[in-house]
N, C-alpha and C positions, 0 to 999 in steps of 0.2 A: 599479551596474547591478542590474537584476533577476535572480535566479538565473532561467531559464530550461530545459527540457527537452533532451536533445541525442543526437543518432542514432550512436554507436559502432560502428564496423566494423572488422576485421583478417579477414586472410584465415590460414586455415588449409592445412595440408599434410599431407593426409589420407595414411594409410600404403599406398593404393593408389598416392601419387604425383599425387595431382590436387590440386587447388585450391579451394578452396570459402570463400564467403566469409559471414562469421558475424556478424549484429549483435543492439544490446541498446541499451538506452537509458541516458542518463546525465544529471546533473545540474550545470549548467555556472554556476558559482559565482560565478567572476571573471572579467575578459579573457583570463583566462592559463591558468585551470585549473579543472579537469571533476573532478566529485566521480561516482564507480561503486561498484557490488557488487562481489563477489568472484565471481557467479555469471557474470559478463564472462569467466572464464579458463578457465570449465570445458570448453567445446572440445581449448583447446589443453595443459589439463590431462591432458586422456584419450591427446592425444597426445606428450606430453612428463613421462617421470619424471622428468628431471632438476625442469622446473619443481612437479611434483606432490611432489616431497622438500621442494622452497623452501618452499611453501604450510605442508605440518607442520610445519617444526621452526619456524615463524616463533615469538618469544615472544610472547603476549598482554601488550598495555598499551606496549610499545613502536612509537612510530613508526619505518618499517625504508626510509632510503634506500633506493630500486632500484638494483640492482647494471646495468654498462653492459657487463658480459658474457654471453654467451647463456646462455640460451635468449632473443631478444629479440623484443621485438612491436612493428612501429608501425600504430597507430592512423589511424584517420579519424574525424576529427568535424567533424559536420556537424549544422548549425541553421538556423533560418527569418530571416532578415533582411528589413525593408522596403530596397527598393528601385526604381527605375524603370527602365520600360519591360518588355516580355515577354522572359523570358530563358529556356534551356532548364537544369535545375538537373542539377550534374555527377552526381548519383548514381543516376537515374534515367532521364533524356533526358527526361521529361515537360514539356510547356510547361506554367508557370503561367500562370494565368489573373487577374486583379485583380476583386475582387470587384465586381460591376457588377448591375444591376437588367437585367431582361427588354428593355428598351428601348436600352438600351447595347452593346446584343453588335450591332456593325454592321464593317465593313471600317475605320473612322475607327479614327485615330489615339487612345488616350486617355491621358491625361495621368496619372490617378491612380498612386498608391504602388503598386506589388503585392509579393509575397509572391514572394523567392527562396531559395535556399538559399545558404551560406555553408559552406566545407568545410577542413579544416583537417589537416595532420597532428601528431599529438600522442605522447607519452612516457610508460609507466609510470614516475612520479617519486618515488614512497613507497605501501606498505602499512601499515594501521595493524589488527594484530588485535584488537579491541575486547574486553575482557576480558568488557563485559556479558552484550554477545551469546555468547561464546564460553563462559559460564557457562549462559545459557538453552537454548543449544540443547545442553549435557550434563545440564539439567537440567528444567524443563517440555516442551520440544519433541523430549526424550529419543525420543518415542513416534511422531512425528511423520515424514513423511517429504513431499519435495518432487520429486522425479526418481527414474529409473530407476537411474543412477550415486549409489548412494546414498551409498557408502565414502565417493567421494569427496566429489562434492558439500557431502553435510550435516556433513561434518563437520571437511574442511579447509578450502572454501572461502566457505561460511555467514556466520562472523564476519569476513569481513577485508571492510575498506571500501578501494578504491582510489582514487589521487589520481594523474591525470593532468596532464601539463603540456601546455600546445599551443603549438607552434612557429611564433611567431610571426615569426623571422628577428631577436629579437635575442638579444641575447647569453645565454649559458645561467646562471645563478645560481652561484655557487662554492661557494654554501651553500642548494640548494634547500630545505633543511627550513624553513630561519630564515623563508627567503620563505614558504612555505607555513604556516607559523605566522602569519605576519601576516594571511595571507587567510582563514583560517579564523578568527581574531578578529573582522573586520570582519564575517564569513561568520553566525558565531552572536548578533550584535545583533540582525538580519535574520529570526532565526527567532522561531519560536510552539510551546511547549507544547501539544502534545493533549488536549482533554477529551471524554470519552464525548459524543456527542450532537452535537457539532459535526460542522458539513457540511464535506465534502472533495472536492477534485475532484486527480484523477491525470491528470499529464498526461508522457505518455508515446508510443513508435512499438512498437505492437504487433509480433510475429514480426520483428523489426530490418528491417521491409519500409519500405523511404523512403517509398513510398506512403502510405504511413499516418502518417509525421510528425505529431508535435503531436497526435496522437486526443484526445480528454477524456471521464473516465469520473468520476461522481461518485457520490455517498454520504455515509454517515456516520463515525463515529470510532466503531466500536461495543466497543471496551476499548482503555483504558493497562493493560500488564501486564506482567509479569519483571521481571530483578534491574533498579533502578534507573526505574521503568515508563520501559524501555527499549526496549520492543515495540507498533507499535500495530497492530492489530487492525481492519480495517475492512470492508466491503459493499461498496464500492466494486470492481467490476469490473475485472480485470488479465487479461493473456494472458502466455503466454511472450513474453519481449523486452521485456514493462514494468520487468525487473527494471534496478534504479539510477534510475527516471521519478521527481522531486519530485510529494512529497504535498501538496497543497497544502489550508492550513485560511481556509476564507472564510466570510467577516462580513458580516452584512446590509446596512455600510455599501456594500460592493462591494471593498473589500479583502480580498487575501488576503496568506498569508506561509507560509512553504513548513516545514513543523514533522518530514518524514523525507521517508526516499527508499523504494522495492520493493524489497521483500527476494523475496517469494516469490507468485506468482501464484497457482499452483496445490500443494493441499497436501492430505495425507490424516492421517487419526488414527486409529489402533488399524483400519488396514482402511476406514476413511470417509473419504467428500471432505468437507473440512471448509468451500468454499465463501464463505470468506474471504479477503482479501490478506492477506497477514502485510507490517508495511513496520517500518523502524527509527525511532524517537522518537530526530532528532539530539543536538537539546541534551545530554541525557545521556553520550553517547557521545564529542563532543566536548569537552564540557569534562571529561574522562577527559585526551582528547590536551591539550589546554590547562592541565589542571591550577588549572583555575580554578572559584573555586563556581558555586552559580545565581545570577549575576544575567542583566539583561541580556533574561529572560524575561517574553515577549509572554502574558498571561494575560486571555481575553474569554470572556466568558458560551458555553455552547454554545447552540447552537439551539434542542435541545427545552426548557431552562430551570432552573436549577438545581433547582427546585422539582420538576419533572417525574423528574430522574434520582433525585433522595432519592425519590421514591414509588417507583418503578420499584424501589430497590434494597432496598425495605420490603416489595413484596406479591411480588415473583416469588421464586420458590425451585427448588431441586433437588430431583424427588422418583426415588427409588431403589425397584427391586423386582428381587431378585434378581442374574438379569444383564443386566437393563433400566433407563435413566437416562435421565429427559428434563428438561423445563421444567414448570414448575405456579404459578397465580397466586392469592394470597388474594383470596375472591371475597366473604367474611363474616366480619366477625372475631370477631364475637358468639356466632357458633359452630361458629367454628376448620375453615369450609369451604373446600376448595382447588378448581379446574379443572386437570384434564390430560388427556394422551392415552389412550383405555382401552389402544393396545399397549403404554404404558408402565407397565401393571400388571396383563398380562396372564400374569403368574406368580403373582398372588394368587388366593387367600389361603394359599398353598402355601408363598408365600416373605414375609418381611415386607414393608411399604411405610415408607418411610425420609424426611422431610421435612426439609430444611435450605435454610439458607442462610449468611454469612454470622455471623448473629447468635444463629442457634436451631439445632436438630436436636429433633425428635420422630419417636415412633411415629404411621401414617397407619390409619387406618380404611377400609377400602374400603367406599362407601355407595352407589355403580352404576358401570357401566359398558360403554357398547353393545357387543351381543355381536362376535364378530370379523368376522361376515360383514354386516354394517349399515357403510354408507358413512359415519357419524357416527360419530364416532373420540373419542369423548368419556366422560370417568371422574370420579368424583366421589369425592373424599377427604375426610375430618376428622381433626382431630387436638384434643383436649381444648383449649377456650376458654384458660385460664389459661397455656398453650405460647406462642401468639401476642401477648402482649401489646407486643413488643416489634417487632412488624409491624403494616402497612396495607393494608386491602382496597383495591381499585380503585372504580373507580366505573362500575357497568353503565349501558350505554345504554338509553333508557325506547321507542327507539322504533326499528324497522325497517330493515334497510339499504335503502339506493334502487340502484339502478342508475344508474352517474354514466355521461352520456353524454358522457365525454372526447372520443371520437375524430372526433363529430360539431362539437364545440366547436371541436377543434383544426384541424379543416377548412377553418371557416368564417371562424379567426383567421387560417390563411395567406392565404387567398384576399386577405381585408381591407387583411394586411400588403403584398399583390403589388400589389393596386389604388393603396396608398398611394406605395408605390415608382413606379409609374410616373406618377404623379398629380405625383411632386416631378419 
């Protein structure tokens, strides 16, 4: 089977005594078992020391049976299944509807497939604290913060990936590990290694609202990074409740293959929204649990082209002024000219200008820069010709931007597609 998206729910017991119920998205692996965050438990974390002691002392790199005494939680999961006829799906009462052209929505009968829900109750079956993770976030993401509950959150329950079993009415395993070892074998042939540039789409249930089932938010891979490039890094659009939604990496063919899951939606750095998902790069982390090397990994072109990210990683750099860092791009190499922001060197010439990347670091020259109150935010650096040799300018465009009239396009494509629709 396809791994697939899947809506996790438990209810919580709030220390008023009421009931409240909490969902997050998961990734449903096999018939039998839903791969989650750790950021699943943080509810009943806040409300349970006993289970917020279990989460610390867990060892990193071991997989840890769930113990079958309390504190316990059962689960619901629920997913989209074709099915027929109009049914009312248990987690919402909303009728689905089967998708139908403008001319189709009549009192008749229709036959087509629709879209129900399928609802299951399931088992925390194993913890695995992944050493990677549990290494980057004491150490690059040291700085980083994703919630309010930061104690706890970022830092007992960040690295642990959960593995849920769903109770399907047979028999329970006498040795759930051994079985979830074999699933996750066949689990990791299935996956794809991330490369910068490649298009992703997340398919995840925003705010654990069933409403929103299955949403799809897409983008790019904009870094493989941390111990093991265990972390990836993407543009791709998440909300609270993405976290545990497959990342999925797709290919021009129309394939995709699902290369991590949502770690973290929303996230700040040193005081900033950093405006990124943060999600995990499985492979890595799995064949940790596996104990097995890289094989087995799906490796395609990324989108923008390999050619395009070797530029990309030759002309853009870090440039530094004081207690300002932004981005800056070789625009000349013949005479070591850069573009960036003027507020990113708007401590000069007071403080030095600092040019790196990768491959080089030089002293910058400040050669302009619009003053602060001009709407062009634009500064002009150098650094000595013979610095750069080991970088590539870009290539400026010779001619104007237009104004792309998308929305008028897009207008005129639905209409066309509505006419065609009912024309069949």
């Amino acid at each position: 089977m396809e791994p697939t998206s899947v809506l996790i729910s438990y209810i919580v017991h709030s220390r008023e005594d009421t009931k409240n119920i909490f969902g997050s998205s998961g990734t449903l692996i096999s018939e039998n078992w839903v791969l989650a965050h750790g950021s699943l438990l943080e509810p009943w974390t806040l409300q349970s020391n006993q289970l917020r002691s279990i989460a610390k002392e867990l060892k990193a790199g071991v997989l840890t049976k769930s113990s079958d005494r309390k504190p316990f939680i059962e689960f619901s999961v629920s997913w989209e299944v074709k099915d027929t006829g109009i049914v009312s799906p248990p987690c919402c009462g909303a009728k689905v509807i089967p998708k139908m052209s403008k001319i189709s929505l009549s009192d008749e009968t229709c036959d087509r497939p629709v879209l129900t829900f399928r609802t299951k109750k399931a088992r925390l079956a194993a913890v695995w604290k992944c050493p990677l993770l549990a290494d980057a976030f004491e150490g690059i993401l040291s700085s980083w913060r994703f919630c309010e509950n930061v104690a706890v959150a970022d830092n007992e329950l960040f690295p642990l990936l959960l593995l849920l079993r769903i109770q399907n009415g047979d028999a329970a395993s006498s040795n759930p590990i051994v079985e979830l070892r074999d699933v996750l074998r066949n689990f990791v042939k299935v996956l794809a290694l991330p490369q910068r540039g490649q298009e992703v789409e997340i398919e995840s249930t925003p705010f654990g609202n069933p409403v929103f089932m299955n949403s799809v938010s897409t983008g790019v891979v904009s870094n493989v990074l941390g111990p093991s490039k265990s972390l990836l890094l993407t543009d791709t659009n998440a909300v609270i409740g993405c976290e545990g939604g497959p990342i999925f990496i797709k290919y021009k063919s129309g394939h995709r293959a699902v290369s991590g899951i949502v770690i973290a939606p929303l996230s700040w750095c040193r005081g900033e929204w950093v405006g990124y998902t943060l999600g995990v790069s499985l492979i890595p982390c799995l064949h940790r649990i596996l104990d097995i090397s890289g094989t087995n990994i799906i490796l395609r072109s990324p989108i923008l082209g390999p050619s395009t990210v070797r530029m990309l990683d030759r002309s853009v750099v870090v440039v530094s002024c004081g207690s300002v860092w932004g981005s800056g791009v070789l625009v000349d190499k013949a005479t070591g000219t850069f573009l960036t922001c003027s507020h990113v060197v708007k401590e000069a010439p007071n403080s030095r200008i600092t040019i790196s990347n990768v491959n080089f670091s030089a002293r910058g020259e400040l050669v302009y820069k619009t003053p602060n109150e001009k709407s062009y935010d634009l500064a002009i650096v150098r650094v000595e010709p013979q610095e750069v040799v080991s970088l590539q300018n870009v290539s400026m465009a010779t001619t104007l931007i237009r104004k792309n009239r998308t929305r008028e396009f897009r207008r005129k494509y639905e209409l066309q597609t509505w006419d065609d629709q009912e024309d069949s």
